[in-house]
C-alpha positions as a printed NumPy array, in Angstrom:
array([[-15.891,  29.544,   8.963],
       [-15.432,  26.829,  11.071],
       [-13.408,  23.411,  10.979],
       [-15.603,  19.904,  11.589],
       [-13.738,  17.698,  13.395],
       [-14.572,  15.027,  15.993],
       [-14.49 ,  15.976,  19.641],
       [-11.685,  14.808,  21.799],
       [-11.415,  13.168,  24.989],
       [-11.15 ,  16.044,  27.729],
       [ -7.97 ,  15.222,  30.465],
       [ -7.666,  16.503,  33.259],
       [ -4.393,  17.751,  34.526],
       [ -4.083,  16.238,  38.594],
       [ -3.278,  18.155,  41.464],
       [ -2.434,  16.321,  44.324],
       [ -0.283,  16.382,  47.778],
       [  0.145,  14.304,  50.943],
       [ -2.136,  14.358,  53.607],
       [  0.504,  16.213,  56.045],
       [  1.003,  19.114,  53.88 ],
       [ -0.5  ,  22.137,  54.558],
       [ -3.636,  21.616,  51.969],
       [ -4.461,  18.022,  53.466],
       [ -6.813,  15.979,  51.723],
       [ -8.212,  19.262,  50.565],
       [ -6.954,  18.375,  46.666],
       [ -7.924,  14.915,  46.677],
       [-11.483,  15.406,  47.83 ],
       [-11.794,  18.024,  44.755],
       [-10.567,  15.765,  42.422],
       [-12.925,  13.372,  43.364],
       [-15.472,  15.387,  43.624],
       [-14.85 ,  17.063,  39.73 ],
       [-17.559,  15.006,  37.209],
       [-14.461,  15.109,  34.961],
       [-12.305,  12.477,  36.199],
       [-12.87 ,   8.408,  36.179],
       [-13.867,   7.532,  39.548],
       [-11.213,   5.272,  41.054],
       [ -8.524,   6.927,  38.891],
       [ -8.774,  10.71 ,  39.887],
       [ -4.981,  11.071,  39.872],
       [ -4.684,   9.761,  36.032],
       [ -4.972,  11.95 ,  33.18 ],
       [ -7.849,  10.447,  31.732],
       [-11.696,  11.72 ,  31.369],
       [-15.256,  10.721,  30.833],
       [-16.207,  13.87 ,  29.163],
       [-15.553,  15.297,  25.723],
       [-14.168,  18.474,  24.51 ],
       [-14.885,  20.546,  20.999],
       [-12.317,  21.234,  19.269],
       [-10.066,  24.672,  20.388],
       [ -8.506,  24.732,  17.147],
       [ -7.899,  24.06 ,  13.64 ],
       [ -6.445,  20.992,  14.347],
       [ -4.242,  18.91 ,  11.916],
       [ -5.354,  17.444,   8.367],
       [ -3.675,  14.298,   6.627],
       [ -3.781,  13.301,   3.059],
       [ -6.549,  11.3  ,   2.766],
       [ -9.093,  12.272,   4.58 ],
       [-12.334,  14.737,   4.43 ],
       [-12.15 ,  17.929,   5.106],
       [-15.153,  19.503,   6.285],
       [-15.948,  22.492,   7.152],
       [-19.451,  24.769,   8.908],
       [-19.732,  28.348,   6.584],
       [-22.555,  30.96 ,   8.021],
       [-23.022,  34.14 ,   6.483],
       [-24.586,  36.269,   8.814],
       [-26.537,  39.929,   8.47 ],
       [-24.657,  42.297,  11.201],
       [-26.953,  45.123,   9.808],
       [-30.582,  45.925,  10.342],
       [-31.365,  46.216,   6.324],
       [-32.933,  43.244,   4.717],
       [-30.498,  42.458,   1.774],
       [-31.061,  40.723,  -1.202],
       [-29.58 ,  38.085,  -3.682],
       [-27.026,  37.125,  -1.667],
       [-24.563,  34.354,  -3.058],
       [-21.833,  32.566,  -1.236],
       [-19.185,  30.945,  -3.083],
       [-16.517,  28.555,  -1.212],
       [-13.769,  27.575,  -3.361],
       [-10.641,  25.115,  -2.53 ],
       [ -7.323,  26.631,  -3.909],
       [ -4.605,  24.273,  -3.85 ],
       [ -1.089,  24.197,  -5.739],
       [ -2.393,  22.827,  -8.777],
       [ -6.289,  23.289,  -9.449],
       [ -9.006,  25.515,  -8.013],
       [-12.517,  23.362,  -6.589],
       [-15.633,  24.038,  -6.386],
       [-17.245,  23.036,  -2.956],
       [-20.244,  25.357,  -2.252],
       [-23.534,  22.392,  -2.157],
       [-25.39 ,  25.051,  -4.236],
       [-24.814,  27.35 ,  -6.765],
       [-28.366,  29.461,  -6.71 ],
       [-29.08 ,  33.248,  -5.041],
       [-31.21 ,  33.549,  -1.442],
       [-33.831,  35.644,  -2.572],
       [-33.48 ,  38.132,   0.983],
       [-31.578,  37.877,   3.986],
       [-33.331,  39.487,   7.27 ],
       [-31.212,  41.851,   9.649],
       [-30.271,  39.023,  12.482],
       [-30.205,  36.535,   9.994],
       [-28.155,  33.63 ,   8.255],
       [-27.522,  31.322,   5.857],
       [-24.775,  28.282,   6.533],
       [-23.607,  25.71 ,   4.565],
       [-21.569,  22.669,   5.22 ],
       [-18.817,  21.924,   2.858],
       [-16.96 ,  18.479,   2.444],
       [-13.435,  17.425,   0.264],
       [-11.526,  14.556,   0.59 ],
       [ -7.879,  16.148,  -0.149],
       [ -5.833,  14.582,  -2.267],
       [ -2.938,  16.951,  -2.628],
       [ -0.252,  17.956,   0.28 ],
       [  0.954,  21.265,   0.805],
       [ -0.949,  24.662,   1.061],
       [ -4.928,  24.332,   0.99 ],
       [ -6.443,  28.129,   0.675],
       [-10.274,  28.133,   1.155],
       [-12.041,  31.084,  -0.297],
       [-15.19 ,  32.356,   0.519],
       [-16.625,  34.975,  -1.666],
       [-20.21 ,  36.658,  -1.448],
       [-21.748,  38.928,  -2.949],
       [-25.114,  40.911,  -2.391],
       [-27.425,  43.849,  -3.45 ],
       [-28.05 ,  46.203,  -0.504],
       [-31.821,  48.11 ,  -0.245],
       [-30.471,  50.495,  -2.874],
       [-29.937,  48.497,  -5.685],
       [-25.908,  48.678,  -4.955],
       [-23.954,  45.797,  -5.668],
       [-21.826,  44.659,  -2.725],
       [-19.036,  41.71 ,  -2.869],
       [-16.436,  40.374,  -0.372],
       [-13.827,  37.845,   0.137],
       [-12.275,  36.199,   2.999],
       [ -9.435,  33.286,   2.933],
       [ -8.509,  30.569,   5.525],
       [ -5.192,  28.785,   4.776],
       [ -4.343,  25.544,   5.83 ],
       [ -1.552,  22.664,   5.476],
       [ -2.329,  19.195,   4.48 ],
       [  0.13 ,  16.876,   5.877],
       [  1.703,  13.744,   4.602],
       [  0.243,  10.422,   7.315],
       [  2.15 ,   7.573,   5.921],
       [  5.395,   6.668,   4.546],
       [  5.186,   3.946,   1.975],
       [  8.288,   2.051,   0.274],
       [  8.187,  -0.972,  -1.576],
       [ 10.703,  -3.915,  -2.696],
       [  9.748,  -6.381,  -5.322],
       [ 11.705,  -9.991,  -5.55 ],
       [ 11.341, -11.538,  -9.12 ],
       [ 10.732, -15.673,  -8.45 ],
       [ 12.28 , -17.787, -11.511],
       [  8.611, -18.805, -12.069],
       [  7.282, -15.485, -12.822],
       [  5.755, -14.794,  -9.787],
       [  6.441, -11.824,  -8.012],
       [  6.634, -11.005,  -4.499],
       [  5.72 ,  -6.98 ,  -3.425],
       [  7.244,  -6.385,   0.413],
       [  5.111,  -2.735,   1.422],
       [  6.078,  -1.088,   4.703],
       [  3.744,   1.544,   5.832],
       [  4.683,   3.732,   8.635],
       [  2.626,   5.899,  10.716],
       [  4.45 ,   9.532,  10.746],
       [  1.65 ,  11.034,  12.402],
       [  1.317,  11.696,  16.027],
       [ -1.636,   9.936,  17.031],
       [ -2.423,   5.903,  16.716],
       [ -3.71 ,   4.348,  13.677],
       [ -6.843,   1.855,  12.682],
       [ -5.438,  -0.014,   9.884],
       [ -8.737,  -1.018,   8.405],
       [ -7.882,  -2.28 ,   4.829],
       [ -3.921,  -2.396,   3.172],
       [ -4.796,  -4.635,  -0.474],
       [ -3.237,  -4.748,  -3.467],
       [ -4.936,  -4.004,  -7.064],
       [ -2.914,  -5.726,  -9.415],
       [ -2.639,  -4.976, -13.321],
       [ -4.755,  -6.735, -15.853],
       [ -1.911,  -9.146, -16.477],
       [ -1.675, -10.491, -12.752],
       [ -3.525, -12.674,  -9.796],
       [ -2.659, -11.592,  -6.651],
       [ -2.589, -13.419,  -3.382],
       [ -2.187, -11.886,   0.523],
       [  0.427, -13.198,   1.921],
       [ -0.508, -11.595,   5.725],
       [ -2.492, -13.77 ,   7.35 ],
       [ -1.997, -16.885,   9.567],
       [ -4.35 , -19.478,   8.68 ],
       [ -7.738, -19.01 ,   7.049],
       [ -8.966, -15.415,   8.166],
       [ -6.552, -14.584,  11.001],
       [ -4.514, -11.597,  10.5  ],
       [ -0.185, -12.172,  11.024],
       [ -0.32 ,  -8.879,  13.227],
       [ -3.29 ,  -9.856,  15.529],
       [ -6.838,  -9.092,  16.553],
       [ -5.982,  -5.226,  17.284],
       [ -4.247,  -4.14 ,  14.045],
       [ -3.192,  -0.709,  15.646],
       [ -0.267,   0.968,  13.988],
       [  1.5  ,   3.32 ,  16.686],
       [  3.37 ,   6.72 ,  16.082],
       [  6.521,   6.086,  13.789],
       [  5.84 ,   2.417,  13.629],
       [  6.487,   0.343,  10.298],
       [  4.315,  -2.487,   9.8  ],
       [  5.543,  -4.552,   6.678],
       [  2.756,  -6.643,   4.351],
       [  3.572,  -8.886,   2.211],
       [  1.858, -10.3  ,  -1.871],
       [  2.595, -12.357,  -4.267],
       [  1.625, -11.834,  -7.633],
       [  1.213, -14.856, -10.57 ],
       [  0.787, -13.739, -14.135],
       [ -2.3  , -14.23 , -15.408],
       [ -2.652, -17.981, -17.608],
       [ -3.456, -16.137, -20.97 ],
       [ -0.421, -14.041, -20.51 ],
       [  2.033, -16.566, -18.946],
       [  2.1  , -18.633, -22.123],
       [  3.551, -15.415, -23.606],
       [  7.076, -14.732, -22.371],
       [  7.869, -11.814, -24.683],
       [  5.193, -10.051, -23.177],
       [  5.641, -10.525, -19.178],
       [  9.252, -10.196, -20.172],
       [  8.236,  -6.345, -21.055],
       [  5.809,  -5.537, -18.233],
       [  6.872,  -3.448, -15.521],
       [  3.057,  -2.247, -14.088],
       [  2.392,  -3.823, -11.097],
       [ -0.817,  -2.21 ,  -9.761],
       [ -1.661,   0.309,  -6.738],
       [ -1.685,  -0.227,  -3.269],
       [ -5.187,   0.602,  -1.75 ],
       [ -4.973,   1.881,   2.312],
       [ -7.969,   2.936,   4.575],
       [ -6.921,   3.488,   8.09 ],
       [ -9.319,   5.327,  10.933],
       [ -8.084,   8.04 ,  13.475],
       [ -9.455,   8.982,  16.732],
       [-13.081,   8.682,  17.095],
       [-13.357,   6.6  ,  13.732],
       [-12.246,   9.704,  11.289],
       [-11.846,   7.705,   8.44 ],
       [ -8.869,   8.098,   5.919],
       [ -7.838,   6.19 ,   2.263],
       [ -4.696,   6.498,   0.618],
       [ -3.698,   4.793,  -2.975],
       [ -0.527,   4.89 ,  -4.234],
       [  0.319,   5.367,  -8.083],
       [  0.975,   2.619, -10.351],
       [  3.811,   0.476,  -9.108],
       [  6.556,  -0.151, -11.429],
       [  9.751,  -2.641, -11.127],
       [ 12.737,  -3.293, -13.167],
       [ 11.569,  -6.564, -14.965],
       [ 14.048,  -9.157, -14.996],
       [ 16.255, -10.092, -18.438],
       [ 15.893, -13.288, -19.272],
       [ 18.387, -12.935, -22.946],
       [ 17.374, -14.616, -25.749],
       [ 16.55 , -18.256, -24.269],
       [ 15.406, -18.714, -21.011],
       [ 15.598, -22.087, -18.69 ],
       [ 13.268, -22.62 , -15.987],
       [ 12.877, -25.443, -13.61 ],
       [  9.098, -26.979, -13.428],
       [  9.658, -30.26 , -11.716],
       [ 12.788, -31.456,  -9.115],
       [ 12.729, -33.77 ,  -5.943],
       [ 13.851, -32.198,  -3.023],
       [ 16.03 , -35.007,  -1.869],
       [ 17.792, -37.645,  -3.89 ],
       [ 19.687, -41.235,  -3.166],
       [ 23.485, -40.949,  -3.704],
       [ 24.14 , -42.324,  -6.901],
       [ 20.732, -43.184,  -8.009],
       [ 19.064, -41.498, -10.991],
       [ 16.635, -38.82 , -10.357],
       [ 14.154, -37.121, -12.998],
       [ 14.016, -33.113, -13.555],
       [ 11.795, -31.708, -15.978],
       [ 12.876, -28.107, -17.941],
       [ 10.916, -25.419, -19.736],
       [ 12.331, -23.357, -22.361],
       [ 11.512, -20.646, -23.766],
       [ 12.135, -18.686, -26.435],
       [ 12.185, -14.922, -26.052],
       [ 13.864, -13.479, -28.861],
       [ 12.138, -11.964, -31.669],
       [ 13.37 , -15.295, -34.157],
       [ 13.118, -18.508, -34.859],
       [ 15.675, -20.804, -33.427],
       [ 16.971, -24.245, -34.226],
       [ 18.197, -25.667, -30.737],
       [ 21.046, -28.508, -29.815],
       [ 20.949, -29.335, -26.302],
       [ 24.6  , -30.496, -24.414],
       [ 24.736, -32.299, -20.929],
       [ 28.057, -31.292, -19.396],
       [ 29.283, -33.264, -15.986],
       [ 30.788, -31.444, -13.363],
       [ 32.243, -33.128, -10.144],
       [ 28.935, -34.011,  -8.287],
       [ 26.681, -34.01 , -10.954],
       [ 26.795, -36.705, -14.344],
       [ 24.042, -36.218, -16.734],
       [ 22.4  , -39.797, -18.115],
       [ 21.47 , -39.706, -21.991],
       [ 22.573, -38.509, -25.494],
       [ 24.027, -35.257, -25.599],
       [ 24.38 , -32.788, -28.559],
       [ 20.889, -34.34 , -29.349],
       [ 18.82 , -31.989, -31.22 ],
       [ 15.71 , -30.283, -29.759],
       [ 13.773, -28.9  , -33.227],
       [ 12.926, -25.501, -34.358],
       [ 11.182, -22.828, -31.267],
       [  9.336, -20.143, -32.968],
       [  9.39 , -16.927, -30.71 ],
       [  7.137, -16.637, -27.303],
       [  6.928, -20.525, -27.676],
       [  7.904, -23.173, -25.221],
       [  9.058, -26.62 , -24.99 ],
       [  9.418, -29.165, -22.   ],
       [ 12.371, -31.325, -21.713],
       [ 12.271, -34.287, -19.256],
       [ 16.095, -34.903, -18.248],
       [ 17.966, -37.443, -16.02 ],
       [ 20.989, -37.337, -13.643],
       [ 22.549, -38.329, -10.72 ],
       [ 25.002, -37.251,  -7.81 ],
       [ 28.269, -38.772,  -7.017],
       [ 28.704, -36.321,  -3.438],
       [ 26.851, -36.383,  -0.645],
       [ 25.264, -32.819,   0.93 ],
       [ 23.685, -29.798,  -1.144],
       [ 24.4  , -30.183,  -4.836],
       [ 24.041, -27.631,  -7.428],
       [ 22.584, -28.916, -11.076],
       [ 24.855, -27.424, -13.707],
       [ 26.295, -27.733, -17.132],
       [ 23.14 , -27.184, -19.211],
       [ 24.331, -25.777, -22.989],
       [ 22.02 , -24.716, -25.741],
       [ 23.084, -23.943, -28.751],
       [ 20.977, -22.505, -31.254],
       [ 22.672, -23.379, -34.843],
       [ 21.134, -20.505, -37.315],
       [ 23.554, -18.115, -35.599],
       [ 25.95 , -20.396, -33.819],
       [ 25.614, -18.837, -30.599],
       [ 25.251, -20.903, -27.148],
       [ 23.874, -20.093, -23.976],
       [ 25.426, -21.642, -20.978],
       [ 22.834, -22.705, -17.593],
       [ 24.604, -23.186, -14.244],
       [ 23.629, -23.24 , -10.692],
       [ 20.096, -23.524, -11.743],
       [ 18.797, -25.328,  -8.948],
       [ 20.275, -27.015,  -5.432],
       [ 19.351, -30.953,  -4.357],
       [ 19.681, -31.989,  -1.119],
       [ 21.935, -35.522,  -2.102],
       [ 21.413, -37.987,   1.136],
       [ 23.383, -41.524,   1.247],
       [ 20.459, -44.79 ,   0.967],
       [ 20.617, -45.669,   4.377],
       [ 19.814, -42.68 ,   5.696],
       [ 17.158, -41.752,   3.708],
       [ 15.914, -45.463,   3.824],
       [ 16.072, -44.928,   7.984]])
C-alpha cells in the first residue's frame, strides 16, 4: 500500500567555502555543475527538479485521501478467486473504498492486481485502513489475510465566529480562519450559505470584483484572515417579527483552499447558531432620521412598531422632553389596537435646544388592556449643528 500524494520540490542543501581555503573553488564549480540547482542561484536552497514522496506525509480534514493497493503473487502457483477488500476504519463508522467488489478469476505466479482508492475524510483523529484478501490456492484451500495501515487526520483551520445583531434585523457574521498547518494556503472560495429565512451579502471586497486582501489571497502558517457578511431576513419573513424573533440558524460556512501543487481541500462548518436578540413584548425601531439637524428647527423621524407578544394590544403613545430634546404634537394620543406579529408606522416631530450629538429619548407606550408601559431611550443619536454653520 502506498500513499498518493503530489511530488515536492527537491532542495538542495549548499556547500560552499572561500576561494583561499583549502578546497578552492572546488565546491562552487560542483554546485554549479549539479542539474539540481537554479543556475544563477546555486548557493540558495531552491531546485528545478521534483522529488516523490519519502513518506506518508501529513493529511488535513478536508481533503482526499488516496491511496495505490497491489496485491502481488510471491509464489510460483497460479491462484484463484482472489478478492481484495480495502476498508476505512475511523472512530465512528467503517467505509467501504475498494472500486470493485467482484473475484479475479486467477492470478499468475509474478503477477498483480492494484487498485487505486480515493476518500475525502471528513472525520479527525485515527484513520485505520484495512486491507483484507482472500484466495483459493491450487488445492481447493481457502486462504485469507489482513494487513492495517494507521494514520492521523489532522485539524487545517481554526474557525471562530462573532455575530453583531443591527436594530434593523440584519445581522453581521465576523469569521476568522487561521491556517494551523505548516505549509501556505490557496484560499480559493470562503462563502456563506445562509438559512432559508436570510439574503446574504459579502462584505470582503473593495469595489465591484476586487478582493479586500489582494490579488494573491495566500494565507501563511498561523495567520488569521478575518471575512466579513451581512445577512437581511428574507421580505416574507421580515413582516413576521415573532418568527425572526425565534430564529437562531444562521447557515454554514463553505471553505475550499489548495495546498502545494494545487491539492485541493473543502471544509464546511455546521449550522451556525447565535443568541437572538429579545426584543420584550413591543419593539421600537427607527426607519427614517436625518443625520444632521438645524438648532431649534423641527425635524421629522419616522418609527416602526411592532408587536411581538402573543396578544392583542391597545396602545397610548407619550412624548416625554428631556433637556435637549422637546417633542412637537399631542401626547397620550392613542395609537389603536396591534394584533400580534403586526406593525404600525408612526411619523413623529421634534427638535433640539443643544448644540453637538443629541440622543432622541422619552418615547412611552403604554398598552391599556394590562396597564403596563414600556419606556424607549437613547434610541438613536443626531448630530444638532447651529444655522449658520450648516447654512456655510
Amino acid at each position: 500500500v502506498m500513499r498518493l500524494t503530489k511530488p515536492t520540490l527537491f532542495t538542495n542543501i549548499p556547500v560552499t567555502c572561500e576561494e583561499r581555503d583549502l578546497p578552492g573553488n572546488l565546491f562552487n564549480q560542483l554546485m554549479k555543475d549539479d542539474p539540481s540547482t537554479v543556475k544563477g542561484a546555486e548557493t540558495l536552497m531552491l531546485g528545478e527538479m521534483l522529488t516523490l514522496p519519502q513518506n506518508f506525509g501529513n493529511i488535513f480534514l478536508g481533503e482526499t485521501f488516496s491511496s495505490y493497493i497491489s496485491v502481488h503473487n510471491d509464489s510460483n502457483q497460479v491462484v484463484k478467486d482472489i478478492l481484495v477488500k480495502a476498508d476505512l476504519q475511523t472512530s465512528s463508522q467503517r467505509l467501504n473504498l475498494s472500486a470493485s467488489s467482484a473475484a479475479v478469476a486467477e492470478l499468475k505466479p509474478d503477477c498483480c492486481i492494484d487498485d487505486v482508492i480515493h476518500h475525502e475524510v471528513k472525520e479527525i483523529g485515527t484513520h485505520i485502513l484495512v486491507c483484507a484478501v482472500s484466495y483459493t490456492t491450487q488445492t481447493g484451500e481457502k486462504m485469507y489475510f489482513r494487513k492495517f495501515f494507521k494514520f492521523q487526520v489532522l485539524k487545517p483551520l481554526d474557525v471562530k465566529t462573532k455575530f453583531y445583531n443591527a436594530e434593523t434585523d440584519e445581522v453581521f457574521l465576523e469569521a476568522q480562519i487561521q491556517n494551523i498547518t505548516t505549509s501556505p494556503m490557496f484560499m480559493e472560495k470562503v462563502s456563506l450559505e445562509p438559512s432559508m429565512m436570510y439574503n446574504v451579502a459579502e462584505l470582503n471586497t473593495a469595489g465591484e470584483s476586487e478582493s479586500t486582501f489582494g490579488s494573491r489571497t495566500y494565507l501563511q502558517p498561523m495567520d488569521t484572515r478575518q471575512y466579513l457578511y451581512c445577512l437581511k431576513p428574507k421580505q416574507e419573513f421580515a413582516e413576521k417579527a415573532g418568527v425572526i424573533k425565534g430564529v437562531t440558524v444562521i447557515g454554514k460556512l463553505d471553505i475550499v483552499w489548495k495546498t502545494n501543487l494545487g491539492e485541493r481541500g473543502r471544509l464546511q462548518t455546521s449550522q451556525l447558531q447565535r443568541m437572538a436578540p429579545g426584543y420584550g413584548d413591543v419593539r421600537l425601531s427607527l426607519e427614517t432620521i436625518p443625520d444632521t439637524v438645524n438648532l431649534e428647527e423641527p425635524f421629522d423621524i419616522t418609527c416602526k412598531i411592532t408587536n411581538c407578544s402573543e396578544r392583542t394590544m391597545d396602545l397610548v403613545l407619550e412624548m416625554c422632553n428631556t433637556n435637549s430634546i422637546h417633542w412637537c404634537g399631542v401626547s397620550g394620543r392613542q395609537l389603536g389596537k396591534l394584533h400580534p406579529s403586526s406593525s404600525l408606522h408612526l411619523a413623529l416631530t421634534l427638535l433640539s435646544s443643544v448644540q453637538g450629538l443629541q440622543s432622541v429619548s422619552g418615547l412611552r407606550l403604554t398598552d391599556t388592556f394590562l396597564k403596563r408601559t414600556y419606556e424607549y431611550d437613547d434610541i438613536a443619536q443626531v448630530c444638532v449643528v447651529s444655522s449658520e454653520v450648516k447654512q456655510s
